[in-house]
C-alpha positions in Angstrom: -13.0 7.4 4.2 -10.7 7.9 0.7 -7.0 9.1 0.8 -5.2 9.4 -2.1 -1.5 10.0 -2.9 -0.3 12.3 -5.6 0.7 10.5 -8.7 4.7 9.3 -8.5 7.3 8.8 -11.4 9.2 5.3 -11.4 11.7 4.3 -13.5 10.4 1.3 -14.7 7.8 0.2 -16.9 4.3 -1.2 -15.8 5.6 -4.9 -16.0 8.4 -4.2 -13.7 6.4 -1.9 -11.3 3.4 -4.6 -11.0 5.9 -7.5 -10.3 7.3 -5.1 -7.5 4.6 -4.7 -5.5 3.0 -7.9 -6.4 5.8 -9.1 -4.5 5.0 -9.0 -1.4 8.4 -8.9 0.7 8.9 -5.7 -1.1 6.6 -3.5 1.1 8.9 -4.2 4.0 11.1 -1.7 1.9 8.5 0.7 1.2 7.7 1.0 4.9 8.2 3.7 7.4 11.1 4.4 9.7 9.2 3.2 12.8 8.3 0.4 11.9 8.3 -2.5 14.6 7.1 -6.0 12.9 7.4 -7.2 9.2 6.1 -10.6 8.5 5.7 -12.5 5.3 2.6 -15.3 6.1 2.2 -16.4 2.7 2.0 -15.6 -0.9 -1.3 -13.6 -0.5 -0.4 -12.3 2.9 2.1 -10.1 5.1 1.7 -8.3 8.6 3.2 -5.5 9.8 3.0 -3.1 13.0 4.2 0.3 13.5 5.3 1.9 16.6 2.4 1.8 18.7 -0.3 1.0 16.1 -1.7 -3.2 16.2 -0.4 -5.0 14.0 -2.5 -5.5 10.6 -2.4 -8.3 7.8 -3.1 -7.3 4.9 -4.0 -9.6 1.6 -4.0 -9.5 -2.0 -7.4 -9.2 -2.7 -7.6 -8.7 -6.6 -5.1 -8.2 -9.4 -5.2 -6.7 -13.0 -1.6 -7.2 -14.0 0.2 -4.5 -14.9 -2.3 -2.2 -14.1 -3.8 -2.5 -10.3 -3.0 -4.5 -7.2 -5.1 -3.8 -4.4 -4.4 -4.9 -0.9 -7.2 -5.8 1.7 -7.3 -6.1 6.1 -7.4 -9.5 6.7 -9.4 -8.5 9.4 -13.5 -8.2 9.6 -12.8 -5.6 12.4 -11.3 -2.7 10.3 -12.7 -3.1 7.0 -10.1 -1.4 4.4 -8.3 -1.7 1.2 -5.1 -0.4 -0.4 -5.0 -0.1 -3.6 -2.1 0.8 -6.3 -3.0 2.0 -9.4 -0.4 2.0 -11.8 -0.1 3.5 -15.4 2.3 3.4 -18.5 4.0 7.0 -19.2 6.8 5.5 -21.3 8.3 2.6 -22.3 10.7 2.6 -19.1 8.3 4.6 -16.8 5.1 4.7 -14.8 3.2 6.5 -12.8 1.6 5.0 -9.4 -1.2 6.3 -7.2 -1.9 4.5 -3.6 -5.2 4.6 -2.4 -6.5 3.6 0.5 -10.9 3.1 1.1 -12.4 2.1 4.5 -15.6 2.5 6.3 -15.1 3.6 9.7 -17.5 5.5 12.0 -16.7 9.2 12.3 -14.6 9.2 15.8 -12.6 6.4 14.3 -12.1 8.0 10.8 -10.8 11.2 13.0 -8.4 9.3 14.6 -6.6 7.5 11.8 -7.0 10.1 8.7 -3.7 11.6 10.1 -1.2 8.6 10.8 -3.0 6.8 7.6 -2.3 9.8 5.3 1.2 9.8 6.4 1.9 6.0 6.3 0.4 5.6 2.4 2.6 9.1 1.8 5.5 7.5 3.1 4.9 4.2 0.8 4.8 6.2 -2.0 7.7 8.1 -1.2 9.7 5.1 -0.7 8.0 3.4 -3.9 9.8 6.4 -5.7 13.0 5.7 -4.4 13.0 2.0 -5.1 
């Protein structure tokens, strides 16, 4: 399964954008509304659990700076990454496009493509507002 956002404008340039995200403490503001746990483990690692979804840990699982981040389950169970591709427009601006790749069986795959379209929409809505 591949979901992709559309492309979103930030004010900042690839430096500042890369550090953003790379921070992980961050993503608790990029989250949605309904969101019911936000945990920082470590450096690599945070966990988070929307309303009535299991909670998920997700980990930095590579890096090109300025230019990539991509986030991994730290799970076995639900094998998935998130990744956000990020690319210079200006001096002061870039552009950022969240992925997100797993390999679920079909039933499965129908039953998240909805709420996991929405929740990467959502981070990139709030990435735009950051």
């Amino acid at each position: 399964m591949f979901i992709e956002t559309p492309k979103i404008q930030i004010s900042k340039n690839t430096e500042d954008t890369f550090n953003f995200l790379n921070d992980l403490p961050n993503f608790r503001l990029l989250m949605p509304e309904n969101i019911e746990k936000f945990e920082v483990l470590n450096e690599n690692r945070f966990l988070f659990a929307l309303k009535g979804m299991p909670e998920i840990v997700l980990e930095k699982k590579e890096q090109t700076p300025f230019k990539q981040i991509v986030l991994g389950a730290a799970s076995e169970k639900l094998p998935f990454t998130l990744t956000a591709d990020i690319i210079e427009v200006d001096t002061d601006k870039s552009e950022v496009v969240l992925s997100f790749k797993g390999e679920f069986n079909a039933m499965m795959a129908m039953m998240i493509k909805k709420p996991i379209t929405n929740f990467i929409n959502t981070l990139s809505t709030n990435l735009a507002k950051v």
